[in-house]
C-alpha positions in Angstrom: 110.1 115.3 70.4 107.3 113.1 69.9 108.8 110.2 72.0 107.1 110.7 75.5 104.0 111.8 74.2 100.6 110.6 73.9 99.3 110.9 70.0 95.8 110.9 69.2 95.3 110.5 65.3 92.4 111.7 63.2 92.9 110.8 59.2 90.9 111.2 56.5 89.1 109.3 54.0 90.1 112.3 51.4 93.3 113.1 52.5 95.2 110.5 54.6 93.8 107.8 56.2 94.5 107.1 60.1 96.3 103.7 59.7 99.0 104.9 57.5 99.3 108.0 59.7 99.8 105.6 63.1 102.1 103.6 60.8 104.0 106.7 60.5 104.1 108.0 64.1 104.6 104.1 65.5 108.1 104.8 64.0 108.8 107.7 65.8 109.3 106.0 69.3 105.4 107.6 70.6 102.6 105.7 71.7 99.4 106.2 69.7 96.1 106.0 72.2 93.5 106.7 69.7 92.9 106.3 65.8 90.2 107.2 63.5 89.8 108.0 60.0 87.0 111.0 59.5 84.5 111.7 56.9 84.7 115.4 56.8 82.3 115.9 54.2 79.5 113.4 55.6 79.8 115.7 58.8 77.4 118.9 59.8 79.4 121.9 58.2 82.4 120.4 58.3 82.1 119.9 62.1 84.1 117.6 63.8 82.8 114.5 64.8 80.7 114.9 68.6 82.2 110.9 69.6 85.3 111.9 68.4 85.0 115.1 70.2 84.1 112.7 73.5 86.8 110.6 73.1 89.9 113.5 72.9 88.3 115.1 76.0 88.2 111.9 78.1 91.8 110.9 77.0 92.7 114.7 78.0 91.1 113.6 81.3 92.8 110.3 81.6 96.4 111.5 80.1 96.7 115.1 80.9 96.3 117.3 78.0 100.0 118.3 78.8 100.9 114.7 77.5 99.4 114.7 74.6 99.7 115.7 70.7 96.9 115.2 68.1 98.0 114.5 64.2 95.5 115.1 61.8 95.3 113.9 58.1 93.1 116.1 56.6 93.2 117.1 52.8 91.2 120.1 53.3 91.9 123.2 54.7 88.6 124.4 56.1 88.0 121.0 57.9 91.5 120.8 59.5 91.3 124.3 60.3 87.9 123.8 62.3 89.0 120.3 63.7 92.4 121.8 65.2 90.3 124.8 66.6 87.9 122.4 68.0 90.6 120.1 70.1 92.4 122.9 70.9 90.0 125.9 72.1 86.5 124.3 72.0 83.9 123.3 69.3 83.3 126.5 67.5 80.3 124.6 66.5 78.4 124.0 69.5 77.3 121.1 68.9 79.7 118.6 70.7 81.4 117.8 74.1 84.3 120.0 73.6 81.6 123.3 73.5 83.6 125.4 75.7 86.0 123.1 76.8 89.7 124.4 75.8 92.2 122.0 76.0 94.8 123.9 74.8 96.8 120.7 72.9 98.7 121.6 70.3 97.4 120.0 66.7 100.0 119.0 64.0 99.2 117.8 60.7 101.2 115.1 59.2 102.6 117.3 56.9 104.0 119.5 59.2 108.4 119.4 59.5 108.1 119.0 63.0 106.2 115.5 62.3 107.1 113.7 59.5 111.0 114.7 60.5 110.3 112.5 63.6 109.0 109.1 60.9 110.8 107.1 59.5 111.4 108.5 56.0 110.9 105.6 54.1 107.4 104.6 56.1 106.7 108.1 55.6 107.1 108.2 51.8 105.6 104.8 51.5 102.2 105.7 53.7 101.9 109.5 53.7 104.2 111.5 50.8 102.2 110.9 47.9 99.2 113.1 49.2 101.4 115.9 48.9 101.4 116.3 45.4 97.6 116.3 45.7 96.3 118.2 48.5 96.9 122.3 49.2 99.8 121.2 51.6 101.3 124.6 52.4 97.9 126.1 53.1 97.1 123.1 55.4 100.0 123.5 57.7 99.8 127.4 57.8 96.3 127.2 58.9 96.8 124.4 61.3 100.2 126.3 62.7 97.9 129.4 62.8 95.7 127.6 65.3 98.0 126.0 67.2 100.1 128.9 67.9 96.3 131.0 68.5 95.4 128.0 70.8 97.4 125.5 72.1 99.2 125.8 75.6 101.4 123.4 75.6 104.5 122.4 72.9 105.8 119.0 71.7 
């Protein structure tokens, strides 16, 4: 599913770090075009960051947002709730370049079946698997599917 696509990734320094999620997705056959590991908590309200925000909406531009799939790492579910509604249907914020911008791409967390079934399993247990014992993981991937299915217009 993930093997023509475009992946934008956006870890987290509390729940899972970029580079283990693009070690993840690298093993899935799709080509990771952007990376970053967030600081939720340093941000405004939880906000998403605005360069952040600037870079997704000029790789939309540059890809087509039909071509792309974002995989988050958050290990809260506020944060990855607001951060999938901001790529997908705009910055709820208001502060940022996606402000009424809706991009409609769907936002997965690395949690979510549809993902991690696409890693390798033993890079996935090795980078990623360990944060589930830790973080609310059923609550994260409701709330992100929530949004997606709310906002997204196009499917992996």
């Amino acid at each position: 599913m993930l093997k023509d696509k475009k992946i934008i990734i956006i870890g987290d320094k509390d729940g899972i770090p970029g580079p283990a999620i693009e070690e993840c997705i690298k093993t899935s056959g799709a080509q990771v075009v952007f990376t970053d590991t967030a600081c939720f908590t340093c941000s405004l309200a939880g906000a998403m960051d605005v360069e952040n925000q600037q870079t997704i909406k000029e790789l939309a531009y540059k890809h087509g947002e039909e071509n792309l799939v974002v995989v988050l790492g958050g290990g809260d579910v506020d944060t990855c709730s607001i951060t999938a509604e901001t790529i997908s249907g705009g910055d709820i914020t208001e502060v940022g370049p996606l402000t009424n911008v809706i991009l409609g791409i769907p936002v997965y967390h690395i949690f979510e079946k549809e993902i991690r079934d696409e890693c390798k399993a033993d890079v996935y247990e090795q980078r990623c698997a360990i944060m589930e014992m830790v973080l609310d993981m059923e609550k994260i991937t409701d709330t992100i599917k929530a949004t997606r299915l709310k906002y997204a217009k196009y499917k992996i």
